[in-house]
C-alpha positions in Angstrom: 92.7 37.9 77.4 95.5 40.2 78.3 95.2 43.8 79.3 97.0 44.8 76.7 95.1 43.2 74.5 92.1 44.1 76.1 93.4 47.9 75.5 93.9 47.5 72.3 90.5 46.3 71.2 88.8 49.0 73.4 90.4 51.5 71.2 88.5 50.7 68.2 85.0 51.4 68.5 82.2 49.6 66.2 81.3 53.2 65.2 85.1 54.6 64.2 86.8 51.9 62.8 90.6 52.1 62.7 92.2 52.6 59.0 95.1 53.8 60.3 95.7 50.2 61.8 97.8 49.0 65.6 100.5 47.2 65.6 99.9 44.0 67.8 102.5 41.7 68.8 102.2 38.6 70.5 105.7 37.5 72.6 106.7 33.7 71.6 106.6 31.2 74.0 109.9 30.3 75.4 109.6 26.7 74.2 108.2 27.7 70.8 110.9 26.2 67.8 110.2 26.1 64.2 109.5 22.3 62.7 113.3 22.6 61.9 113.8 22.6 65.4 115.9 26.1 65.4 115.0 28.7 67.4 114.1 32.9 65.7 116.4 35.3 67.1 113.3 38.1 67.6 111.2 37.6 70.7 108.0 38.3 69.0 105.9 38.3 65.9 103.9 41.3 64.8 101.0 42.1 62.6 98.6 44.9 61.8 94.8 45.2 63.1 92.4 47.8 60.7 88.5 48.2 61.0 85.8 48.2 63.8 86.4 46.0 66.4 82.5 44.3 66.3 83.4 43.1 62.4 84.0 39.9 61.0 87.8 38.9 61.4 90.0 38.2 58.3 93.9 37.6 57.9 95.5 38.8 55.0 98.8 38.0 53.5 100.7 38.5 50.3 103.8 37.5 48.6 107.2 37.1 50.3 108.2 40.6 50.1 104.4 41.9 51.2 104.6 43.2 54.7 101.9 44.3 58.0 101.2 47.7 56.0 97.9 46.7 54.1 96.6 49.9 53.5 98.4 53.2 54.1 95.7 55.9 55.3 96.6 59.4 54.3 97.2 60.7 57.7 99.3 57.8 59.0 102.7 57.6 59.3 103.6 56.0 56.3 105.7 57.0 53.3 104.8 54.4 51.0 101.6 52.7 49.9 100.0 49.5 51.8 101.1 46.1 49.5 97.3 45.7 48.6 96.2 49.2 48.0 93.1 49.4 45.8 92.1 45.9 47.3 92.0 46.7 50.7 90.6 49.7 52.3 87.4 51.8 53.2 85.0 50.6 50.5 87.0 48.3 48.6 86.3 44.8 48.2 88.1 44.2 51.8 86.5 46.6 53.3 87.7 48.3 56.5 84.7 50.0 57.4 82.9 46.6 57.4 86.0 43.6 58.4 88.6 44.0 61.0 91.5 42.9 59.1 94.8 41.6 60.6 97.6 41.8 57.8 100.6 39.6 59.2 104.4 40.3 59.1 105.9 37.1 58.4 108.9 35.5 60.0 111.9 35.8 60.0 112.5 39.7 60.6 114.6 41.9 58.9 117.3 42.1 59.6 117.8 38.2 59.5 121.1 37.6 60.8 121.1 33.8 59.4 119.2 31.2 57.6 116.1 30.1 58.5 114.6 26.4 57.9 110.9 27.7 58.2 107.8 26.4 56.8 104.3 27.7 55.8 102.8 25.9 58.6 105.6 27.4 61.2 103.8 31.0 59.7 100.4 29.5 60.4 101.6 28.8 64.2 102.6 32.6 64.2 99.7 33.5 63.1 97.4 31.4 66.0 99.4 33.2 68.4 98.6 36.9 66.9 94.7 35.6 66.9 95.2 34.3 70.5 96.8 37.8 71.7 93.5 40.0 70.3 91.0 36.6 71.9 90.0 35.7 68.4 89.5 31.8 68.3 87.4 31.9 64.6 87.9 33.9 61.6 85.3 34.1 58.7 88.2 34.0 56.2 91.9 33.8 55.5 92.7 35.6 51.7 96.0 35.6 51.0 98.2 35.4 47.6 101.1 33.5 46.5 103.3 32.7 50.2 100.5 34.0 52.0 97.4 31.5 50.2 100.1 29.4 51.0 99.9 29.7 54.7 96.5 30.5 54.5 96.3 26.6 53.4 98.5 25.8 55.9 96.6 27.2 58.7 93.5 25.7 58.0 95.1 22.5 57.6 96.6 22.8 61.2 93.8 24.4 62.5 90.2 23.1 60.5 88.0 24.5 63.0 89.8 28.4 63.7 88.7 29.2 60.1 85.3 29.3 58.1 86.6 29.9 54.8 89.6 30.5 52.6 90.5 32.8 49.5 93.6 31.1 47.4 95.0 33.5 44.9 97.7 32.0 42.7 99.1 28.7 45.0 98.8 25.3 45.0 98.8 22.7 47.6 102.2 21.5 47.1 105.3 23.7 45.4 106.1 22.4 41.5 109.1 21.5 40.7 109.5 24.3 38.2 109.0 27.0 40.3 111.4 25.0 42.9 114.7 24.9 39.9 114.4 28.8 39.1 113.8 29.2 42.9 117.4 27.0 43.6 119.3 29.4 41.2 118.1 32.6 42.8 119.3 30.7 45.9 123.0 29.9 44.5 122.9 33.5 43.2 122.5 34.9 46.1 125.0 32.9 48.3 127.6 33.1 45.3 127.1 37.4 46.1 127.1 37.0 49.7 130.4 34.9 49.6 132.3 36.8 47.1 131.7 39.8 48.9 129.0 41.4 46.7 125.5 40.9 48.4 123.7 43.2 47.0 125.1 42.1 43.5 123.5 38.7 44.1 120.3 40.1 45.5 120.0 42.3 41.9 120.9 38.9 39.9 118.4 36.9 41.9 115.6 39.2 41.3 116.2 39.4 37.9 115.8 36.0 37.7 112.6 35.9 39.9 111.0 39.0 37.3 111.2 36.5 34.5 108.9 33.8 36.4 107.0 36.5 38.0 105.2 37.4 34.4 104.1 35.7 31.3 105.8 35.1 27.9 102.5 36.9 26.7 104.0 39.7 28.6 107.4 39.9 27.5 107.0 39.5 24.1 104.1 42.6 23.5 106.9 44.6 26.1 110.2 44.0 25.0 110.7 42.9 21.2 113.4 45.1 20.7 116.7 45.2 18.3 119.5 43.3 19.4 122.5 45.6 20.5 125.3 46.4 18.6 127.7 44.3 20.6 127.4 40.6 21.9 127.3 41.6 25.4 125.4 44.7 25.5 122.1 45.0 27.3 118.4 44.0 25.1 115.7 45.7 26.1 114.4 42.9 28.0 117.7 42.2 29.6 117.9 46.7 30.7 114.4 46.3 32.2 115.1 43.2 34.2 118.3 44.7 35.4 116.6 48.1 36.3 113.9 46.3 38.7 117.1 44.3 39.4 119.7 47.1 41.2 116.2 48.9 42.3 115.4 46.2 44.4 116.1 46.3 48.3 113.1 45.4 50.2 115.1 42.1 51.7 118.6 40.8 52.8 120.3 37.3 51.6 119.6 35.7 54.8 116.0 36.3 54.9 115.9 35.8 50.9 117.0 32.2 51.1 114.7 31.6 54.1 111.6 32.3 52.6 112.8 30.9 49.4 113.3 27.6 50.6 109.8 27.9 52.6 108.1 28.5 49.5 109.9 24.9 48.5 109.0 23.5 51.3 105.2 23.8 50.9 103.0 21.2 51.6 99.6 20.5 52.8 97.0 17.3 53.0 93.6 19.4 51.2 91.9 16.4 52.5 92.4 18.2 56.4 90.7 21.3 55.2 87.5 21.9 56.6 86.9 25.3 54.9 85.1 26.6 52.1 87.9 27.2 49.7 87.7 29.7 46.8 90.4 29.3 44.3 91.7 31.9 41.7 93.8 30.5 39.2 95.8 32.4 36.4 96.6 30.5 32.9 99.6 32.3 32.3 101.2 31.7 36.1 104.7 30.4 35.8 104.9 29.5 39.3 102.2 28.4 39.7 100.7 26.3 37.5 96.9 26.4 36.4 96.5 22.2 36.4 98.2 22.2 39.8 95.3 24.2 41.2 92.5 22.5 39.2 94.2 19.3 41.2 93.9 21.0 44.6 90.0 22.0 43.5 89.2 18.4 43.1 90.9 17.3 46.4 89.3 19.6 48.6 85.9 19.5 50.3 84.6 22.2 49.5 85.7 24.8 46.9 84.7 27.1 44.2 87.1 27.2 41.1 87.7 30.9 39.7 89.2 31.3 36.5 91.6 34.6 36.6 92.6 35.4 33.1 95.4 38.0 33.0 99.0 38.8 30.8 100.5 39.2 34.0 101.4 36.1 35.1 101.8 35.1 38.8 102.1 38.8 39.8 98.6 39.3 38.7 97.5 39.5 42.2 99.5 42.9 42.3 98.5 44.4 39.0 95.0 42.9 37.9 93.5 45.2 41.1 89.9 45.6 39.4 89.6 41.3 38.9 91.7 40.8 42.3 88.9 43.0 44.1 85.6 41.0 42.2 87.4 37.5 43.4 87.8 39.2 47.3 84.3 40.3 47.4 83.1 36.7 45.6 85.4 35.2 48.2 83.6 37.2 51.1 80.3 37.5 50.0 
């Protein structure tokens, strides 16, 4: 172990655990490529370590645009809340007190000044290195939801025996084709912008796009069964809302957009490689996910537990559903 590293750890004491969380970063090797064979610009990869050092280590990871800020302690230094707040923190189902929690900042880094070929299992490498930089060579369990289950599965395909068991919230062993056409005309959306000269015109069409395979039908009709406008070509309530969340949204830039787009396409993984006890948290209404798809990867693994997660909202249920999402962690962990 480094001494950095060995720094680090001696700052968090069994009986103070950390909530602000410490930035760790582990430098990548000089030879280190993606599958692609391309080389990331940034140096390094960086996560965020929360809770006492002596607890049980998990990784956490949510969707594409879910960053290292987990949980957002009052008297930190952040100005907005963590991406699993209510989930994660002192007393919550991932419990800070109680689990020393690394929550990953996936690759590549904003800003991303071209397009990545990277996969869920080039994340999972990322991730080995972060656990190698804090001497960690077993976790108790990787939870993550949507891209992050997704290279949850991936690392414990590539490594069985770094990992005891697994939470899977809303993905699949394999991307459906589905999710893969609405995903390839946010794609052409966004490059249409970015070559026109309008980026951030693209960006707001893409994610209006994305917001209608984010949430149900179920959803969208109790929401947003409106009148029609006066004029062919003015806005329907549905269509104000989606362009709202639309313009509103600048938490990524096209180049890193397209990149973790195409890695969500790019998802595979053998279940039959998994060594882990698997727990499995499917929603009925998930567009991008669909509920047979996970039912398939429950009978091909090992060893799993198949949790039925009822909800109107779809694939971002993780986000919203926080009372259900927290009963599934704790069953996960227990």
């Amino acid at each position: 172990m480094s001494s950095e590293s060995e720094t680090i750890m001696n700052a968090i004491t069994p009986n103070a655990p950390d909530l602000i969380g410490t930035d760790i970063t582990a430098v990548l090797p000089a030879d280190f490529r993606l599958q692609s064979g391309q080389r990331l610009e940034q140096k390094d990869v960086v996560a965020r370590l929360y809770g006492p050092k002596d607890g049980p280590v998990v990784v956490a990871a949510g969707g594409i645009s879910a960053g290292r800020v987990l949980f957002a302690k009052e008297d930190s230094t952040e100005t907005a809340p963590g991406w699993w707040e209510g989930v994660a923190g002192p007393g919550e189902a991932l419990d800070l007190n109680r689990f020393r929690v690394l929550s990953i900042e996936f690759a590549p880094r904003l800003p991303a000044l071209r397009v990545y070929t990277i996969s869920t299992h080039d994340q999972a490498r990322l991730v080995k290195l972060l656990l190698d930089q804090i001497g960690v060579e077993r976790i108790y369990s990787f939870i993550g939801a949507s891209y992050g289950a997704m290279i949850g599965l991936a690392f414990a395909e590539l490594y069985p025996d770094a990992v005891e068991r697994l939470c899977v919230i809303s993905a699949a062993h394999r991307a459906h084709p589905m999710a893969t056409a609405f995903r390839g005309l946010q794609r052409r959306l966004l490059k249409f912008g970015a070559e026109n000269g309008k980026p951030a015109e693209g960006i707001s069409l893409a994610r209006q796009l994305a917001m209608t395979t984010y949430r149900s039908d179920a959803e969208f009709a109790e929401r947003f069964d409106g009148p029609p406008p006066e004029e062919a070509g003015g806005n329907y309530t549905v269509c104000g809302y989606l362009r709202a969340r639309g313009d509103a949204y600048a938490a990524t830039d096209v180049n890193r957009w397209i990149s973790m787009s195409d890695s969500l396409d790019r998802h595979r993984v053998d279940p039959k490689k998994i060594k882990a006890k698997v727990f499995l948290a499917a929603v009925p209404t998930d567009r991008l996910v669909p509920y047979d798809d996970m039912k398939l990867l429950h009978e091909q693994l090992a060893d799993s537990v198949f949790i039925d997660f009822p909800s109107l909202y779809g694939h971002d249920a993780f986000l919203k559903e926080i009372n259900l999402v927290s009963e599934i962690v704790r069953t996960s962990l227990a």
